[in-house]
DSSP file (Angstrom, degrees, kcal/mol; ACC not computed):
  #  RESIDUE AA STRUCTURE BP1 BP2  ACC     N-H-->O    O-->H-N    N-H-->O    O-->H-N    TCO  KAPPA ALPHA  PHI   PSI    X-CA   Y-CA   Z-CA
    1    1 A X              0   0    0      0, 0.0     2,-0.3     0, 0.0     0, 0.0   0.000 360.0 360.0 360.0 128.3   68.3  179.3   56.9
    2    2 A X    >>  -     0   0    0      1,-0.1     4,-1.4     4,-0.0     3,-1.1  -0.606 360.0-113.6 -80.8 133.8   71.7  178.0   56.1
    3    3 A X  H 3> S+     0   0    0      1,-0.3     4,-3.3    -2,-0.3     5,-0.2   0.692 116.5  65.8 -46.8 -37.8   71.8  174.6   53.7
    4    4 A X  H 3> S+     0   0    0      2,-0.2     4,-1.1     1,-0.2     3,-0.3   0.960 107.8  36.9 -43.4 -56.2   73.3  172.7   56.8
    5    5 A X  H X> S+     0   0    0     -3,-1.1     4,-2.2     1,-0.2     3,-0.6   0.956 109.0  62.2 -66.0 -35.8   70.0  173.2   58.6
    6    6 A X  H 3X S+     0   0    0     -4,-1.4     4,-0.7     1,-0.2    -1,-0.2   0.873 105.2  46.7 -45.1 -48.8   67.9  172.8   55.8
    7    7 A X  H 3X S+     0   0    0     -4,-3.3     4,-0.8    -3,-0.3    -1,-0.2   0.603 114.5  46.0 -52.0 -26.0   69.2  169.3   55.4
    8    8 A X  H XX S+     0   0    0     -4,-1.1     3,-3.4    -3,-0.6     4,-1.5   0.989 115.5  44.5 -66.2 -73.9   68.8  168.4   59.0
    9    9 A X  H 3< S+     0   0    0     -4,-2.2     4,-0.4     1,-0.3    -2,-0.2   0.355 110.6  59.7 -60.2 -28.7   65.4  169.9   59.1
   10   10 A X  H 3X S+     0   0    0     -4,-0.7     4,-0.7    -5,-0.4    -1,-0.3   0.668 111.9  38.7 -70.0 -52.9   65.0  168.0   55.6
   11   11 A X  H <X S+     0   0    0     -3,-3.4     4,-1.1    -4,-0.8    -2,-0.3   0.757 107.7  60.0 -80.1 -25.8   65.6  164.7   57.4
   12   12 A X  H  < S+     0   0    0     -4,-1.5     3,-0.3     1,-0.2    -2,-0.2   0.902 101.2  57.1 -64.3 -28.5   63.8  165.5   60.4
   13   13 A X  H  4 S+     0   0    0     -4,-0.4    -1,-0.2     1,-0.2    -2,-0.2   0.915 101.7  55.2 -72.0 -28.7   60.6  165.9   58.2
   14   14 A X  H  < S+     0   0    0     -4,-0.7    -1,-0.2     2,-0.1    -2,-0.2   0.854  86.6 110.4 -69.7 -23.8   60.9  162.3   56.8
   15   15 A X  S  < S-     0   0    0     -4,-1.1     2,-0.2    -3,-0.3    -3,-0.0  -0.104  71.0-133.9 -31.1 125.2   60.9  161.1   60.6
   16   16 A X     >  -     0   0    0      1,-0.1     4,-3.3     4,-0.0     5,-0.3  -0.573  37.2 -87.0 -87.6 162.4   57.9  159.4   61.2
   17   17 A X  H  > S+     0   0    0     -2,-0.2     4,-1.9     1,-0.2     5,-0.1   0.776 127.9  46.5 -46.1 -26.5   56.1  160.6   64.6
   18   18 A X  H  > S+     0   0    0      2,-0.2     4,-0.9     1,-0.2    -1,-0.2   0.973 112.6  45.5 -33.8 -75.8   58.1  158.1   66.6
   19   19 A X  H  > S+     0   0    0      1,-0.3     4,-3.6     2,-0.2    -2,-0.2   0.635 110.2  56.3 -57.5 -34.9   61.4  158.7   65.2
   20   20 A X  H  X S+     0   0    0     -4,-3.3     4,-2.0     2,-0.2     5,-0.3   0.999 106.2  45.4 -68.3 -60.6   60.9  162.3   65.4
   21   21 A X  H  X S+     0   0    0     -4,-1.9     4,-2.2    -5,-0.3     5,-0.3   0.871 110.1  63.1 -41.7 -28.7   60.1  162.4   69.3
   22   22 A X  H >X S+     0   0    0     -4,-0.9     4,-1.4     2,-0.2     3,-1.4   0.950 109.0  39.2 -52.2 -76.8   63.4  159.9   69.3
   23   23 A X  H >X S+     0   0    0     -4,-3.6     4,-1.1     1,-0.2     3,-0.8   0.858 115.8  51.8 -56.8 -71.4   65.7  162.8   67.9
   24   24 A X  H 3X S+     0   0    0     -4,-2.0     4,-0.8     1,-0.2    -1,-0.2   0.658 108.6  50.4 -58.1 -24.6   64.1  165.6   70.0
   25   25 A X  H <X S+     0   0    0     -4,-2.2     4,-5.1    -3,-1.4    -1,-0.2   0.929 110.5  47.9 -68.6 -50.2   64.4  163.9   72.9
   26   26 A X  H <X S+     0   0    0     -4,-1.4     4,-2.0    -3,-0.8    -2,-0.2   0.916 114.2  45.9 -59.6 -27.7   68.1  163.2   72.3
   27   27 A X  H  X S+     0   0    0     -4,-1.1     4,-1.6     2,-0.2    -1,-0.2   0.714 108.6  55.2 -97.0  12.7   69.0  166.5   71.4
   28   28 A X  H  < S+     0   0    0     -4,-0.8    -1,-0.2    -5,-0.3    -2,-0.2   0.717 115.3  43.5 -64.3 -37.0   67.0  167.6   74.3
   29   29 A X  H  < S+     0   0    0     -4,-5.1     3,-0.5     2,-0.2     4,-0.4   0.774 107.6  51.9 -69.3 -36.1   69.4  165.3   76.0
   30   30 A X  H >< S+     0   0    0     -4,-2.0     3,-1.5     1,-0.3     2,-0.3   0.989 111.8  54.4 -94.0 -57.3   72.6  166.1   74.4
   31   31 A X  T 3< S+     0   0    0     -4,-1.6    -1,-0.3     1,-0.3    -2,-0.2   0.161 107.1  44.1 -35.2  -0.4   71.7  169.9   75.4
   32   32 A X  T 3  S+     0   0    0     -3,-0.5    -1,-0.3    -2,-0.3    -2,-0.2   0.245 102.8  90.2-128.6 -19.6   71.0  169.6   79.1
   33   33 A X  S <  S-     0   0    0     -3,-1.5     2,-0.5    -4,-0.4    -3,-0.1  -0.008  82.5-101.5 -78.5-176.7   74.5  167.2   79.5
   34   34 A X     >  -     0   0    0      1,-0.1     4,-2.0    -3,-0.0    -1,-0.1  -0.637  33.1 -97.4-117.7 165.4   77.7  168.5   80.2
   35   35 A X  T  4 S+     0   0    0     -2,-0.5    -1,-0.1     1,-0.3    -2,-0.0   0.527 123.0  52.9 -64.4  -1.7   80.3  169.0   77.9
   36   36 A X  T >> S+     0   0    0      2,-0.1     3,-1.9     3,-0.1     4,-1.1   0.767 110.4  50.0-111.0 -63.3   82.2  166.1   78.5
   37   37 A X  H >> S+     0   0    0      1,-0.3     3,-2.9     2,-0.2     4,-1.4   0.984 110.5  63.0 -41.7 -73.1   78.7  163.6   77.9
   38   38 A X  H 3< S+     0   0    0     -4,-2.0    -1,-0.3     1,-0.3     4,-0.3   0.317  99.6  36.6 -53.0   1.5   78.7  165.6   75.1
   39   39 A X  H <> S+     0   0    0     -3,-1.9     4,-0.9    -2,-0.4    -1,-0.3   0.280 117.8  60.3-119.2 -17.9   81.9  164.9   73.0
   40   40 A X  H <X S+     0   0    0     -3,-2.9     4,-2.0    -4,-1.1    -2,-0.2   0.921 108.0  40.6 -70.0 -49.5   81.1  161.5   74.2
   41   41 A X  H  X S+     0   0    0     -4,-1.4     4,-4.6     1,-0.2     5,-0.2   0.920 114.8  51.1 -53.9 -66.4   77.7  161.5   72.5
   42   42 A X  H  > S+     0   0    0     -5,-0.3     4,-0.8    -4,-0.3    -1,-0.2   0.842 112.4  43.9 -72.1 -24.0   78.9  163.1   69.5
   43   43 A X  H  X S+     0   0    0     -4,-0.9     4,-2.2     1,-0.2    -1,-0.3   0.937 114.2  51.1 -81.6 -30.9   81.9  160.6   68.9
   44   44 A X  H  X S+     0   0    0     -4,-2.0     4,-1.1     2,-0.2    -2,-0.2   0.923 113.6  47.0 -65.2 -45.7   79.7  157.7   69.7
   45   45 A X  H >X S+     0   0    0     -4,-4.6     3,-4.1     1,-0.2     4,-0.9   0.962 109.8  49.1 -45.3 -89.1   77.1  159.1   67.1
   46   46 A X  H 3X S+     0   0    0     -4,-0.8     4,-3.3     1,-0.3    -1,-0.2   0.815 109.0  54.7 -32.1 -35.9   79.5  159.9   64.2
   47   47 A X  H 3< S+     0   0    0     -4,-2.2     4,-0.3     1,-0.2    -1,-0.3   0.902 111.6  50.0 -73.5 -19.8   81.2  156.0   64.5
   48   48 A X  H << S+     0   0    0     -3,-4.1     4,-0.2    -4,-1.1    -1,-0.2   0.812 112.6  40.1 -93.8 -23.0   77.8  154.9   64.1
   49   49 A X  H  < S+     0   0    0     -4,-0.9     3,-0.2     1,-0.2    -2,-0.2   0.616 111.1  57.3 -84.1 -11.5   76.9  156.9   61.1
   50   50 A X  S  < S+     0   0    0     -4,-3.3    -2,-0.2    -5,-0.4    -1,-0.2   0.551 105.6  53.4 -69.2  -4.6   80.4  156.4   59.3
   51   51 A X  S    S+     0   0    0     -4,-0.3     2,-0.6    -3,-0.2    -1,-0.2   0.666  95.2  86.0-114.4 -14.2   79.7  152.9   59.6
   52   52 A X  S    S-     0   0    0     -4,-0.2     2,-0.5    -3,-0.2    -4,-0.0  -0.687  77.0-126.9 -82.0 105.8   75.9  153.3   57.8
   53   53 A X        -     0   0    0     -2,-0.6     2,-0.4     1,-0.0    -2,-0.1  -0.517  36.0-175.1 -54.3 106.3   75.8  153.2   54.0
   54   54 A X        -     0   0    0     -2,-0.5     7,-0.1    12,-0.1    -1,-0.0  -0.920  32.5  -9.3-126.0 163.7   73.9  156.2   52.6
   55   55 A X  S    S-     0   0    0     -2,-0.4     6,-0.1     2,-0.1     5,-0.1   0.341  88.3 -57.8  73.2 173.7   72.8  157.5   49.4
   56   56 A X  S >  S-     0   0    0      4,-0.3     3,-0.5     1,-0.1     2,-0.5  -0.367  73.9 -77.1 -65.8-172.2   73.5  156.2   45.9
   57   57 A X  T 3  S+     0   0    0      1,-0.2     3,-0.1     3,-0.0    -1,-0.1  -0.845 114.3  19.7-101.1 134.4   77.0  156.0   44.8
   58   58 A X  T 3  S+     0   0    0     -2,-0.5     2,-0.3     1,-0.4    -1,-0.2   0.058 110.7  89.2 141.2   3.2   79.0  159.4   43.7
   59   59 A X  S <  S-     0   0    0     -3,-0.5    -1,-0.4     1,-0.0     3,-0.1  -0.892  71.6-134.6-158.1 150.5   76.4  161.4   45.6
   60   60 A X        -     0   0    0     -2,-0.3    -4,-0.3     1,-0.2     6,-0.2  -0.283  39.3 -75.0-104.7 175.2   76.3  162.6   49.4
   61   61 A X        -     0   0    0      1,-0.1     4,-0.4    -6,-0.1    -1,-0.2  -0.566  23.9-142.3 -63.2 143.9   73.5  162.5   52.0
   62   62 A X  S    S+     0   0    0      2,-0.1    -1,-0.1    -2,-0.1   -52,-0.1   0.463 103.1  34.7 -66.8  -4.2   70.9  164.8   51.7
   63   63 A X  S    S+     0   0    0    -53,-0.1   -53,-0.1   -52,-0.1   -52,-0.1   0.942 132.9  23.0 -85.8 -83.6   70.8  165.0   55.6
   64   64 A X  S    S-     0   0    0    -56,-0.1     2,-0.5   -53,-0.0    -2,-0.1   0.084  89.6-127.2 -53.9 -13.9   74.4  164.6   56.5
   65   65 A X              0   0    0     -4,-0.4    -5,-0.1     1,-0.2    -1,-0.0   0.003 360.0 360.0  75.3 -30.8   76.3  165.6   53.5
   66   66 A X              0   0    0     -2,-0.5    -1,-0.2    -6,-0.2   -12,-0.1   0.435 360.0 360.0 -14.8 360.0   78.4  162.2   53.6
């Protein structure tokens, strides 16, 4: 397993049961959409996590790498 996934896979575990079915569904979603939805998706995600303070300061997400 490559660090990327590990960190994903790393955030997914902190997911409470909810949250987790939230994310599976979306990337259930984002996988069944068409390539177009999907660059849509993905730009609309990313402005919404650039805009989200994480981690202390000097020191990146452990999820996202930010």
């Amino acid at each position: 397993m490559n660090d990327k996934t590990r960190r994903v896979l790393n955030g997914w575990m902190a997911l409470n049961a909810t949250e987790r079915a939230d994310f599976e569904r979306a990337v259930r979603d984002y996988n069944t959409t068409s390539y177009t939805k999907q660059e849509e998706l993905r730009e609309s995600v990313h402005d919404r996590v650039i805009k989200v303070q994480t981690g202390p300061l000097g020191q990146g997400c452990p999820c996202c790498g930010r």
